[in-house]
CHARMM-style PDB file with segment names, atoms N, HN, CA, C and O in Angstrom:
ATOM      1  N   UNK     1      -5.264  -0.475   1.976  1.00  0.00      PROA
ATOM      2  CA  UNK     1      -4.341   0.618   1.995  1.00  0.00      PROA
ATOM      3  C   UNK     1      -4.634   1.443   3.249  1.00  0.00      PROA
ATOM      4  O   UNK     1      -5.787   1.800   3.491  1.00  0.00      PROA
ATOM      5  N   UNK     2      -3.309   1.841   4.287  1.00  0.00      PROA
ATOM      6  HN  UNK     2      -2.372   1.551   4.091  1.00  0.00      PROA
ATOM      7  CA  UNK     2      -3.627   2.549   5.055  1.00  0.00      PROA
ATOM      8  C   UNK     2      -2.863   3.729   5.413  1.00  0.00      PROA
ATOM      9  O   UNK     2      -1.838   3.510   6.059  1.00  0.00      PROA
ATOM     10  N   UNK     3      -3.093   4.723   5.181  1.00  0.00      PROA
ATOM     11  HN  UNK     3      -3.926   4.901   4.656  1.00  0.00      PROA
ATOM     12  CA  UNK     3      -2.476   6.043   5.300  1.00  0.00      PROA
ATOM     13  C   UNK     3      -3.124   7.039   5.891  1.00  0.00      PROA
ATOM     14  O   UNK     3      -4.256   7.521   5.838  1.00  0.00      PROA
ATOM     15  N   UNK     4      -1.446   7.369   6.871  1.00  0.00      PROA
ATOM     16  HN  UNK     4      -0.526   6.978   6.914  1.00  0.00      PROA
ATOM     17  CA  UNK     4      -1.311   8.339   8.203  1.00  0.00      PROA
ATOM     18  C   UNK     4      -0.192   9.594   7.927  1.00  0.00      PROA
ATOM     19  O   UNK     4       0.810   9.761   7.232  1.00  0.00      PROA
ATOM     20  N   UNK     5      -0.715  10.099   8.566  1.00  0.00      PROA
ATOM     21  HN  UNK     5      -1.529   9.964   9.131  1.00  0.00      PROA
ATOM     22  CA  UNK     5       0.044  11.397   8.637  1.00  0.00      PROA
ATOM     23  C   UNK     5       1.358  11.407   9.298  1.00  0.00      PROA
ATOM     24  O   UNK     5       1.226  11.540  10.514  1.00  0.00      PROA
ATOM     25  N   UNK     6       2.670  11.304   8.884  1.00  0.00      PROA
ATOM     26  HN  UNK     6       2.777  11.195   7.896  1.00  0.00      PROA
ATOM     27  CA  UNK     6       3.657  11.454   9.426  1.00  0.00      PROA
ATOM     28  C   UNK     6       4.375  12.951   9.822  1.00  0.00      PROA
ATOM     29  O   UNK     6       4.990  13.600   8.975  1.00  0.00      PROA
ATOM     30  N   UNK     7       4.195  13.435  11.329  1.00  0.00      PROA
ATOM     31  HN  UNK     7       3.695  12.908  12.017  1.00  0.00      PROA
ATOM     32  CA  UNK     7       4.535  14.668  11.366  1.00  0.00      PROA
ATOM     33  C   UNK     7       6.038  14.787  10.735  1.00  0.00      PROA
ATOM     34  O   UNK     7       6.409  15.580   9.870  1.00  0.00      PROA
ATOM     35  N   UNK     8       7.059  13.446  11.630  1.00  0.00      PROA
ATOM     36  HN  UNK     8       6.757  12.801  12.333  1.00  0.00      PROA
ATOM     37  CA  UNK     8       8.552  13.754  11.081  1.00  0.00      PROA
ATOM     38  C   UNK     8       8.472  13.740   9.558  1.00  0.00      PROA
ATOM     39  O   UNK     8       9.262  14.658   9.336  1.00  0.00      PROA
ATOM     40  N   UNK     9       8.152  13.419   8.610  1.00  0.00      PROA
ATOM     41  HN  UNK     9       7.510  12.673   8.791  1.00  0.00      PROA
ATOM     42  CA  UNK     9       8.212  13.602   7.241  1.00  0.00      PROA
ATOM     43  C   UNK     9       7.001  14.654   6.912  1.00  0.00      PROA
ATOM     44  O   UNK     9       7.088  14.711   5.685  1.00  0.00      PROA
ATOM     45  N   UNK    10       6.309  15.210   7.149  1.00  0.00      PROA
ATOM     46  HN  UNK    10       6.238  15.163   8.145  1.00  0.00      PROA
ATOM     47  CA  UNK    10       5.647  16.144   6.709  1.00  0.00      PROA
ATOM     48  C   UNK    10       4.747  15.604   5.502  1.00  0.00      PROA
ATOM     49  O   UNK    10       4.255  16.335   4.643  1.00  0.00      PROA
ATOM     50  N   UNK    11       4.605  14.207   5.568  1.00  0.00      PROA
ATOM     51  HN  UNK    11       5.004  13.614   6.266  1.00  0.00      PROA
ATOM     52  CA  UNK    11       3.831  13.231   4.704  1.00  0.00      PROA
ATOM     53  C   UNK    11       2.861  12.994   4.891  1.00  0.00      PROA
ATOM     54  O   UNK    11       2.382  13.630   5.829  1.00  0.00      PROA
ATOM     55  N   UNK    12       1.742  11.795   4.067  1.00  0.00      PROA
ATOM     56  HN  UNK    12       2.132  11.278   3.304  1.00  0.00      PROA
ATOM     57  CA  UNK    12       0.958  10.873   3.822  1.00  0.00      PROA
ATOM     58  C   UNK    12       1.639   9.705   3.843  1.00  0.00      PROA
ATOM     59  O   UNK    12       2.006   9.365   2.718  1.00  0.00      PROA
ATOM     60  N   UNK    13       1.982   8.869   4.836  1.00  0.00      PROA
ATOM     61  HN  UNK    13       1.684   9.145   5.750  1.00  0.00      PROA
ATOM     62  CA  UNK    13       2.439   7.543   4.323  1.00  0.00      PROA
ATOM     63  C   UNK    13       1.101   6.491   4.307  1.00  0.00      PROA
ATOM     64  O   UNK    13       0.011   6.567   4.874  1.00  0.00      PROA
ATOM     65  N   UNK    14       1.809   5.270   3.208  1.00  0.00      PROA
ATOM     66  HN  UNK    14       2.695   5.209   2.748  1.00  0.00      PROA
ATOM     67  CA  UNK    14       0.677   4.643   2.561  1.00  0.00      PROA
ATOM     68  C   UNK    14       1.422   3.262   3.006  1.00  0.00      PROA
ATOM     69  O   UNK    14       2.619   3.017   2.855  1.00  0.00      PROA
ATOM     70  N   UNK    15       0.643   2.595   3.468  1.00  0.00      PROA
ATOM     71  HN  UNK    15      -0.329   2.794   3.591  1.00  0.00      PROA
ATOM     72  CA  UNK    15       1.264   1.170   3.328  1.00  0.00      PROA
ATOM     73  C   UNK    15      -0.096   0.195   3.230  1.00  0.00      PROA
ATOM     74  O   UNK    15      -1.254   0.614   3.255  1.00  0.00      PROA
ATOM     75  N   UNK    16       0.250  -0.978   3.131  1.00  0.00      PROA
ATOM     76  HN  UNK    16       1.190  -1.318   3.111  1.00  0.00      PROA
ATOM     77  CA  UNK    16      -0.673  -2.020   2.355  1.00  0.00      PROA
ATOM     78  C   UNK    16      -0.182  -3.742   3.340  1.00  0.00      PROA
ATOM     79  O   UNK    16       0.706  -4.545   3.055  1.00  0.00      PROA
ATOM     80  N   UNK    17      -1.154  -3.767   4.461  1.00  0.00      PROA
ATOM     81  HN  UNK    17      -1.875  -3.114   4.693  1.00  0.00      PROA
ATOM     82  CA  UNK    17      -0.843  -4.336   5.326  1.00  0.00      PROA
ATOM     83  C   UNK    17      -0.768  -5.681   4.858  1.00  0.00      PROA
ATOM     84  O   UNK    17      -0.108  -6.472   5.532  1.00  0.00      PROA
ATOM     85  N   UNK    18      -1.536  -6.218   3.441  1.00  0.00      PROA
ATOM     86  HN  UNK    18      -2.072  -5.576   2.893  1.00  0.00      PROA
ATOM     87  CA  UNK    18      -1.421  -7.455   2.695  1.00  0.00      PROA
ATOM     88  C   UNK    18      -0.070  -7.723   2.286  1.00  0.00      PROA
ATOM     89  O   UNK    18       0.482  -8.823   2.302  1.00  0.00      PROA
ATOM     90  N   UNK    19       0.422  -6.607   1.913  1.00  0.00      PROA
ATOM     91  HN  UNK    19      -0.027  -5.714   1.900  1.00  0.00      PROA
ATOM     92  CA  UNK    19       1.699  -6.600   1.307  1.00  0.00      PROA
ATOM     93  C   UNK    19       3.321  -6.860   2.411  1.00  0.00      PROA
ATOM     94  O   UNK    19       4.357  -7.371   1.984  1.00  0.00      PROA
ATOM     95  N   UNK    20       3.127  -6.397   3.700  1.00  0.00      PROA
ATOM     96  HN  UNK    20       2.286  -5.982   4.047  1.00  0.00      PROA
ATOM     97  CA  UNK    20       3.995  -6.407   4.744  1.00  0.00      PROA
ATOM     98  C   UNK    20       4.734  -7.648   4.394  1.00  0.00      PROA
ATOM     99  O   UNK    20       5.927  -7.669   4.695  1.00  0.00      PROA
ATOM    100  N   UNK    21       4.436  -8.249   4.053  1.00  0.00      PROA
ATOM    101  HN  UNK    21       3.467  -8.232   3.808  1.00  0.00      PROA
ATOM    102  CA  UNK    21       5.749  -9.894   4.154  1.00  0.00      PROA
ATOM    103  C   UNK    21       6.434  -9.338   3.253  1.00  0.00      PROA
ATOM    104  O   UNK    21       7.589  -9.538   3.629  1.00  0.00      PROA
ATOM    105  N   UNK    22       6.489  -8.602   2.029  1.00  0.00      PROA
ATOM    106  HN  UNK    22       5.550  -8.440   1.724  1.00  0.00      PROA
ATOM    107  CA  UNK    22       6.890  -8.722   0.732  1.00  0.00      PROA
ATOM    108  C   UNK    22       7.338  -7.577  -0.083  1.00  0.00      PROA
ATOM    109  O   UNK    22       7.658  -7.564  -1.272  1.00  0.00      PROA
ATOM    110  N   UNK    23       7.300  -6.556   0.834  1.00  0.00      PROA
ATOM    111  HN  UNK    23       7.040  -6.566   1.799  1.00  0.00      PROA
ATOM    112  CA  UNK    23       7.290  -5.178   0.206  1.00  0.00      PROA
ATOM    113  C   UNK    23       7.577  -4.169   1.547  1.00  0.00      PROA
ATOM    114  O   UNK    23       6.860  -4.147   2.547  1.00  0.00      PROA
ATOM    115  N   UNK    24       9.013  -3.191   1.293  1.00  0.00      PROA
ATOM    116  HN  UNK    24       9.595  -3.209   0.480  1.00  0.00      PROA
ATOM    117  CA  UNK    24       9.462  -2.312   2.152  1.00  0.00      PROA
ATOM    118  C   UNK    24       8.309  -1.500   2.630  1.00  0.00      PROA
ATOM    119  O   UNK    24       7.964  -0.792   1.684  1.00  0.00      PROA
ATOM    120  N   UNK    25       7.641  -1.307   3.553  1.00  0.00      PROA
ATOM    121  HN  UNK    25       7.921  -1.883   4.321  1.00  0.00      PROA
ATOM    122  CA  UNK    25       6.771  -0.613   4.222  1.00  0.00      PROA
ATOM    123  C   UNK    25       7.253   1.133   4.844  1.00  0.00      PROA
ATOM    124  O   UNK    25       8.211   1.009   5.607  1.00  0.00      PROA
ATOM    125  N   UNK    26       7.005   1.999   4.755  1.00  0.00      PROA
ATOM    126  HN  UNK    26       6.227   2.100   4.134  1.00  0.00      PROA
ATOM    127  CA  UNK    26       5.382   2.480   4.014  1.00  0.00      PROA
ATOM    128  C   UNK    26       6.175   2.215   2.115  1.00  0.00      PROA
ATOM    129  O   UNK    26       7.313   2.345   1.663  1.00  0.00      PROA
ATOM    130  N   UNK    27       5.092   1.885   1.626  1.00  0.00      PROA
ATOM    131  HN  UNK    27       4.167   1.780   1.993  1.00  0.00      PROA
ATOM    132  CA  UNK    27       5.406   1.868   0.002  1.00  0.00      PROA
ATOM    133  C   UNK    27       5.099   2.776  -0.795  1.00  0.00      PROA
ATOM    134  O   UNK    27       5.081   2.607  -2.014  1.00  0.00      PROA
ATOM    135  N   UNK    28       4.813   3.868  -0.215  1.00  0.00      PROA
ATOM    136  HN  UNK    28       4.828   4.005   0.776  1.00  0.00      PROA
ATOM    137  CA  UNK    28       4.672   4.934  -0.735  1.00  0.00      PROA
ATOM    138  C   UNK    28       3.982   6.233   0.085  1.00  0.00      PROA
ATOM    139  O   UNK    28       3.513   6.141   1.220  1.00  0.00      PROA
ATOM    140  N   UNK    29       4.019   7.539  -0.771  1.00  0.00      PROA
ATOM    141  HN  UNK    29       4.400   7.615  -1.692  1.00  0.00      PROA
ATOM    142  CA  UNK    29       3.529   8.865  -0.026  1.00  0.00      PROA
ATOM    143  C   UNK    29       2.626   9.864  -0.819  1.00  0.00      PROA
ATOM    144  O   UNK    29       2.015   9.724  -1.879  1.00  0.00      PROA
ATOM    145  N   UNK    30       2.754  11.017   0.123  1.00  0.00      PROA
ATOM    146  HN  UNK    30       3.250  11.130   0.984  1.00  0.00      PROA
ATOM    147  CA  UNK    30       2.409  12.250  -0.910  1.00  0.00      PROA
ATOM    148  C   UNK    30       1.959  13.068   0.083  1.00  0.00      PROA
ATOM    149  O   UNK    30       1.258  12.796   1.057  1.00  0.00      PROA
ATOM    150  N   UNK    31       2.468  14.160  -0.290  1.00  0.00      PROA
ATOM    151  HN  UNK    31       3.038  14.381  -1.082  1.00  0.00      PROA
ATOM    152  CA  UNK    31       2.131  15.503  -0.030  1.00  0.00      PROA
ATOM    153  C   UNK    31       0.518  15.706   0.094  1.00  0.00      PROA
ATOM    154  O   UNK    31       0.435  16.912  -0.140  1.00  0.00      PROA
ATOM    155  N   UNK    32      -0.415  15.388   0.255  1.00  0.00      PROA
ATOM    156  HN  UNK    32      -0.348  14.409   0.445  1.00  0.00      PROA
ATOM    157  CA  UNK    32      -1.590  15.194   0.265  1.00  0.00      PROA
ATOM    158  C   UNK    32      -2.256  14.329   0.603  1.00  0.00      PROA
ATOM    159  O   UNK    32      -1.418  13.509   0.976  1.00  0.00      PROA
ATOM    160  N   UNK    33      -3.410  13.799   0.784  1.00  0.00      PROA
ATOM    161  HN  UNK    33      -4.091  14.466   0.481  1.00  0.00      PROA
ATOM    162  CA  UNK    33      -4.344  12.189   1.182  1.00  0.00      PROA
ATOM    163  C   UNK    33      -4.912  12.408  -0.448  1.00  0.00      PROA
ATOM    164  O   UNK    33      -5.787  11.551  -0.574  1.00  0.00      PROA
ATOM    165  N   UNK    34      -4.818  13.033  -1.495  1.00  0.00      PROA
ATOM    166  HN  UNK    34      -4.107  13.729  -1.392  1.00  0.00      PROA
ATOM    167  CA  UNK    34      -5.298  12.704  -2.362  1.00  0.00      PROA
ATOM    168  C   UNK    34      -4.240  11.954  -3.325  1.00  0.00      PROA
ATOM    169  O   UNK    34      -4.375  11.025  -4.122  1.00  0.00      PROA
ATOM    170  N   UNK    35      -2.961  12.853  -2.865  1.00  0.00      PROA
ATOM    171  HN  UNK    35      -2.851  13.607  -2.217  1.00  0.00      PROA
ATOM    172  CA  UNK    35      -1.796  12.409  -3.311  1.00  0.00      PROA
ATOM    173  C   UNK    35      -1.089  10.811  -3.200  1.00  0.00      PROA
ATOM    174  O   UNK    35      -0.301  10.183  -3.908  1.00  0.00      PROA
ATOM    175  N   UNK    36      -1.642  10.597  -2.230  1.00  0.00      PROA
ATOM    176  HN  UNK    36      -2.282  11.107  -1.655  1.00  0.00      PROA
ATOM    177  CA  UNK    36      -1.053   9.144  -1.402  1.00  0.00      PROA
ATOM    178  C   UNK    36      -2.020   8.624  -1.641  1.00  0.00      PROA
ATOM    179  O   UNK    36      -1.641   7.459  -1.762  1.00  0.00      PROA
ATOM    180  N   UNK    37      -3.786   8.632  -1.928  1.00  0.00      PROA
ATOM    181  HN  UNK    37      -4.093   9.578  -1.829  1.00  0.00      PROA
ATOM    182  CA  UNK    37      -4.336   7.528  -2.218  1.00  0.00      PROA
ATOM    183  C   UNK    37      -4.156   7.251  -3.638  1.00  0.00      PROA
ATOM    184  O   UNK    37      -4.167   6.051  -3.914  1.00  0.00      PROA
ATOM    185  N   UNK    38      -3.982   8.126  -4.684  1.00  0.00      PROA
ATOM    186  HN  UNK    38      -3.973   9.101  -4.460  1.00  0.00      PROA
ATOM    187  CA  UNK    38      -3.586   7.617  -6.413  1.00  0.00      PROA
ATOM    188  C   UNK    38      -1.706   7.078  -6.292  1.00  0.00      PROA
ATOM    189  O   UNK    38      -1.343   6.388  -7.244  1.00  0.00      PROA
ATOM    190  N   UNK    39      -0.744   7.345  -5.329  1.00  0.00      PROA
ATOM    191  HN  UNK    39      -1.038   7.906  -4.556  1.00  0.00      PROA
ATOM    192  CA  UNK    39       0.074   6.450  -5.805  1.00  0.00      PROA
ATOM    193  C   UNK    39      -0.239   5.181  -4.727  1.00  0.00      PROA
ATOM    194  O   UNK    39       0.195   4.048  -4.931  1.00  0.00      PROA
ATOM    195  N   UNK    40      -0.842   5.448  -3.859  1.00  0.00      PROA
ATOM    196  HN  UNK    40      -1.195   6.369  -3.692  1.00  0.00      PROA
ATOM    197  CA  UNK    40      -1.038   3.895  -3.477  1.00  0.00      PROA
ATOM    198  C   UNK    40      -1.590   2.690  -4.509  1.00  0.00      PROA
ATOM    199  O   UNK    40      -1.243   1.521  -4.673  1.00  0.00      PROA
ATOM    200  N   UNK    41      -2.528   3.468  -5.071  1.00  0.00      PROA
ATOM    201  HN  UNK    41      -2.810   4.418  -4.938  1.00  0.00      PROA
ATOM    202  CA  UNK    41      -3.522   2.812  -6.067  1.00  0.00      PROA
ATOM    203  C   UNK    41      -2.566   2.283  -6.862  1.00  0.00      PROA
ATOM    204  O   UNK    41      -2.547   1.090  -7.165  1.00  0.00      PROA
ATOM    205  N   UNK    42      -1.264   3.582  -7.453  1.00  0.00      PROA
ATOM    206  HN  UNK    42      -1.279   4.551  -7.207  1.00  0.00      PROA
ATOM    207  CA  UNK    42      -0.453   2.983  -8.393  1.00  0.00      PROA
ATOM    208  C   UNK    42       0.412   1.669  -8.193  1.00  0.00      PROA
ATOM    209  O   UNK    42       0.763   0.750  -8.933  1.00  0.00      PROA
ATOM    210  N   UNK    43       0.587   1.975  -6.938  1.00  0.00      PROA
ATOM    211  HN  UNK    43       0.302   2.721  -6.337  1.00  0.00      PROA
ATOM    212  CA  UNK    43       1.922   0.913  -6.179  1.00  0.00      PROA
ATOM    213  C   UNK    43       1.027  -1.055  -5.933  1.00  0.00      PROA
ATOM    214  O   UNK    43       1.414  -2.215  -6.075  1.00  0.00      PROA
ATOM    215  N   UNK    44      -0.050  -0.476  -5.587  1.00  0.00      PROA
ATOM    216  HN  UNK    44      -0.364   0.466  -5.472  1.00  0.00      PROA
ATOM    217  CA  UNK    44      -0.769  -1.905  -5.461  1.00  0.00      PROA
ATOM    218  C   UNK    44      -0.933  -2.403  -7.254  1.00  0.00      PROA
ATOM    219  O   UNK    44      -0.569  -3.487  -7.709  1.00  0.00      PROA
ATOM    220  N   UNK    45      -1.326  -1.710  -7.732  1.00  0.00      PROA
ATOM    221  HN  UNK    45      -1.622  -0.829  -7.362  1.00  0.00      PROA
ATOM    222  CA  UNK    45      -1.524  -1.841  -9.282  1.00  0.00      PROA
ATOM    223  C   UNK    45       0.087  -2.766  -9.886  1.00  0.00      PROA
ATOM    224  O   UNK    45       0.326  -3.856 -10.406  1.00  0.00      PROA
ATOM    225  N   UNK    46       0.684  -1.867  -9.547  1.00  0.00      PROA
ATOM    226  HN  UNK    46       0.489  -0.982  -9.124  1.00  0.00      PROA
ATOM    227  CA  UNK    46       2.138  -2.492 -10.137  1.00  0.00      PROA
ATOM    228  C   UNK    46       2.635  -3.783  -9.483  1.00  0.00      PROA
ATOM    229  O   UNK    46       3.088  -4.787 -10.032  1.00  0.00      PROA
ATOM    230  N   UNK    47       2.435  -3.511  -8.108  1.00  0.00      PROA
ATOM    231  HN  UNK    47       2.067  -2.695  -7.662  1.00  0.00      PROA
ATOM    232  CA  UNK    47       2.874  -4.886  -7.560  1.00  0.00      PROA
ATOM    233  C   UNK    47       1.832  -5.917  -8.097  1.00  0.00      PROA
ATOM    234  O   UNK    47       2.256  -7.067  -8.203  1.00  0.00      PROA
ATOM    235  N   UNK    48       0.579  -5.694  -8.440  1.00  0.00      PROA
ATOM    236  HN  UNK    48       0.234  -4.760  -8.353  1.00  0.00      PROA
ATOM    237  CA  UNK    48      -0.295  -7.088  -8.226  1.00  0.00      PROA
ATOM    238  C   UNK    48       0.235  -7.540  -9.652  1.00  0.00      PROA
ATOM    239  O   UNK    48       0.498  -8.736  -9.784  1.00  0.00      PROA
ATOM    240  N   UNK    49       0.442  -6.559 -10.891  1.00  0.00      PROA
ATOM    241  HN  UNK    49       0.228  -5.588 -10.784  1.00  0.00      PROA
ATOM    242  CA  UNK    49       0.697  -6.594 -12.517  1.00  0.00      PROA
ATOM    243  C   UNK    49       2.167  -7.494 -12.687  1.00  0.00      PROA
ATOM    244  O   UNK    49       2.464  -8.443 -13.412  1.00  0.00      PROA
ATOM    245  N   UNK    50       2.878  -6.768 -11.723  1.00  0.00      PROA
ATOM    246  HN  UNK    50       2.637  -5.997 -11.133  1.00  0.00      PROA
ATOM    247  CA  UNK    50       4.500  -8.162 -11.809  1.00  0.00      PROA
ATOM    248  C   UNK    50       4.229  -9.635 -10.873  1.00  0.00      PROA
ATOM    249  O   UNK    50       4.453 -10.776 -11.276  1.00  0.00      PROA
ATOM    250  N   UNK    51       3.769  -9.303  -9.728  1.00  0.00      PROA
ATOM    251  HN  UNK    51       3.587  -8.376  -9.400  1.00  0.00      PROA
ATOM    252  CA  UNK    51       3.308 -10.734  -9.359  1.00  0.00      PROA
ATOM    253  C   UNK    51       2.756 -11.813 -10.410  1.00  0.00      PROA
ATOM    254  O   UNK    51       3.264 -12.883 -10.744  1.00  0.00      PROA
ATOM    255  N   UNK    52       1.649 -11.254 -10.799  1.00  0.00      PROA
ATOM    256  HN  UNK    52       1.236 -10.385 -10.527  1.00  0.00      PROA
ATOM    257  CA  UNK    52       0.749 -11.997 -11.704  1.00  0.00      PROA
ATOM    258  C   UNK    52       1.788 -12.131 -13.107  1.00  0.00      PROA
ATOM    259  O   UNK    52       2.018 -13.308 -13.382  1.00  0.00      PROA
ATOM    260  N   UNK    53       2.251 -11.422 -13.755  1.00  0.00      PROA
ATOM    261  HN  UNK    53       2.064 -10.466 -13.531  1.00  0.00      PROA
ATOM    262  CA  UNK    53       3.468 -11.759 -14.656  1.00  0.00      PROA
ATOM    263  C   UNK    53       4.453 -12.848 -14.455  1.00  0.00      PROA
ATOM    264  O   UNK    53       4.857 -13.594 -15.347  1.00  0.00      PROA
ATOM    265  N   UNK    54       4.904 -12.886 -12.855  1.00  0.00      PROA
ATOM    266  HN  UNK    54       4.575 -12.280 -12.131  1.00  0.00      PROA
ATOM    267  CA  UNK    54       5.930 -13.573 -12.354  1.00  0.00      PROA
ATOM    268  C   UNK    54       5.572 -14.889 -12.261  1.00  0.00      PROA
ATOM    269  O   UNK    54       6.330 -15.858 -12.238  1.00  0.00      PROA
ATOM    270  N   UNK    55       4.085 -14.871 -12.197  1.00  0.00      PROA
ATOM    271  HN  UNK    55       3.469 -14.084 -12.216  1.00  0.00      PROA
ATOM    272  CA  UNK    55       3.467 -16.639 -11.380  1.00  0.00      PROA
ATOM    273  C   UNK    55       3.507 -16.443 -10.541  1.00  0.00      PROA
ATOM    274  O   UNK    55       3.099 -17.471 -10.001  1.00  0.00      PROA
ATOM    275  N   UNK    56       3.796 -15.572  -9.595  1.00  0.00      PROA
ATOM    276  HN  UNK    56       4.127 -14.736 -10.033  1.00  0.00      PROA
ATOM    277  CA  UNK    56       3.679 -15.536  -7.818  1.00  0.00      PROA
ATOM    278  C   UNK    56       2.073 -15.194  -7.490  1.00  0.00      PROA
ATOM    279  O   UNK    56       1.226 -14.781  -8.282  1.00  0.00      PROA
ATOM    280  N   UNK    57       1.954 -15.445  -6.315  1.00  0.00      PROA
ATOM    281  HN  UNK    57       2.643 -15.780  -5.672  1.00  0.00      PROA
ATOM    282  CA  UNK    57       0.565 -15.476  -5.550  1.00  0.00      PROA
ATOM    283  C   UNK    57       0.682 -14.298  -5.014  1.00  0.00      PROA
ATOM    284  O   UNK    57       1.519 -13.750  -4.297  1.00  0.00      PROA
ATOM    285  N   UNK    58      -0.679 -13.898  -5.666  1.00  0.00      PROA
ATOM    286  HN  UNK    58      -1.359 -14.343  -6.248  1.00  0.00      PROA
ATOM    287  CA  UNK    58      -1.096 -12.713  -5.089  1.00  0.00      PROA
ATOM    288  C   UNK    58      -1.771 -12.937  -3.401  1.00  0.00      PROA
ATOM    289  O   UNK    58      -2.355 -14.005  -3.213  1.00  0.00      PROA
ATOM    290  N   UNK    59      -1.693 -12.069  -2.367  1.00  0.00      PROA
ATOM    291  HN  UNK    59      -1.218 -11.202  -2.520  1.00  0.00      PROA
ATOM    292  CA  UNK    59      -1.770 -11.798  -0.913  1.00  0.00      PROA
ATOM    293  C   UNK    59      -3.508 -12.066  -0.952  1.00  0.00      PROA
ATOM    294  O   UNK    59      -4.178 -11.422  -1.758  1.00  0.00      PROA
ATOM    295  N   UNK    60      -4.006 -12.822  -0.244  1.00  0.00      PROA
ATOM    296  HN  UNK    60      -3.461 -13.345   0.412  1.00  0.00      PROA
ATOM    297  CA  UNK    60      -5.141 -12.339   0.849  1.00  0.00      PROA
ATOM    298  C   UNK    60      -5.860 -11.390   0.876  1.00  0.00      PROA
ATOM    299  O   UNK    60      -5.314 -10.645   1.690  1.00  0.00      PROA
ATOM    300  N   UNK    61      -7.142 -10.691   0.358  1.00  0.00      PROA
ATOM    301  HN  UNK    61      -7.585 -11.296  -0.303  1.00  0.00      PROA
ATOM    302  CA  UNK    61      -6.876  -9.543   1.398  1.00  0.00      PROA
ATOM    303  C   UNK    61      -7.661  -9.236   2.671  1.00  0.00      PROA
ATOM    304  O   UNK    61      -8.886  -9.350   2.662  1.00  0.00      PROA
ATOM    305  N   UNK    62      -7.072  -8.891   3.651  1.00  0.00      PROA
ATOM    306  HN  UNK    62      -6.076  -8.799   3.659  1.00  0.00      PROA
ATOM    307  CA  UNK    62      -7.900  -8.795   4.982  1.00  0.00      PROA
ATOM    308  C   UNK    62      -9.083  -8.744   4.817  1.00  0.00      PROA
ATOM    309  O   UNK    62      -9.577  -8.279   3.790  1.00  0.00      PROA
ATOM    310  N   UNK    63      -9.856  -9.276   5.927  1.00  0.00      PROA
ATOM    311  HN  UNK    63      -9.455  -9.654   6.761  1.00  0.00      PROA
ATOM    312  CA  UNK    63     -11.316  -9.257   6.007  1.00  0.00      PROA
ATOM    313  C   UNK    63     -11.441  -8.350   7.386  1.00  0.00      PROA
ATOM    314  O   UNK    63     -10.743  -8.774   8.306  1.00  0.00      PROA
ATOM    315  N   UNK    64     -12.305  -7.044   7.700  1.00  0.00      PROA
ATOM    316  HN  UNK    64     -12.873  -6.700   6.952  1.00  0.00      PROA
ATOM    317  CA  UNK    64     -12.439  -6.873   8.949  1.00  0.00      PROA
ATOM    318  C   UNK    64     -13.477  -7.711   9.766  1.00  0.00      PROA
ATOM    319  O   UNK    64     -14.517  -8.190   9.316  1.00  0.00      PROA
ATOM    320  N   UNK    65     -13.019  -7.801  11.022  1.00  0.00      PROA
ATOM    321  HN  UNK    65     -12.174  -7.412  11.388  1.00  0.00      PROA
ATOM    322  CA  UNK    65     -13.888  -8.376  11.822  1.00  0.00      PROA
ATOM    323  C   UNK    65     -14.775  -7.197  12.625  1.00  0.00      PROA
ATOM    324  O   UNK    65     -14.208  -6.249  13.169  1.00  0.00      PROA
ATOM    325  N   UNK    66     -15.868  -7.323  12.632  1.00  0.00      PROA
ATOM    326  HN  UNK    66     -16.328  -8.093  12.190  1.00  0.00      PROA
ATOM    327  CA  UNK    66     -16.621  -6.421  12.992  1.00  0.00      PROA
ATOM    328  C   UNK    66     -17.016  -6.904  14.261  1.00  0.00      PROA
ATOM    329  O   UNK    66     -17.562  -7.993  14.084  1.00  0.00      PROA
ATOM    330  N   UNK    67     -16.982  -6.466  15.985  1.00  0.00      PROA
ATOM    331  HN  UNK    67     -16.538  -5.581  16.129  1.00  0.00      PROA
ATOM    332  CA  UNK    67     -17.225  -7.427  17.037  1.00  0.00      PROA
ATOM    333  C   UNK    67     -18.551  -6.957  17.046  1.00  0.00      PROA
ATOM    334  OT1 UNK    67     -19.371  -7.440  17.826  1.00  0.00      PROA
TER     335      UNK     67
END
């Protein structure tokens, strides 16, 4: 999950770079970084809960490379 401060929206946007093929980006916000990390939490939660319902494959998730 990665969330930035959007001055034009006066936001937290949250997006989920695993998710980019598959899901409208940013996928969520909030008025806060506390705000935007519990619905991120929510939004990954829900997507992984219907995937896994659906039979679809759940994403990867990044590994950083540390040089």
């Amino acid at each position: 999950m990665v969330i930035q401060w959007s001055e034009v929206d006066q936001l937290f946007l949250v997006t989920v770079p695993e998710f980019a093929e598959r899901v409208v980006m940013p996928c969520t916000h909030g008025k806060s970084r506390e705000e935007a990390i519990l619905n991120g939490e929510e939004v990954i939660n829900m997507y992984l809960e219907a995937w896994g319902e659906e039979g679809e494959s759940i994403p990867e998730p990044d590994t950083l490379q540390v040089a």
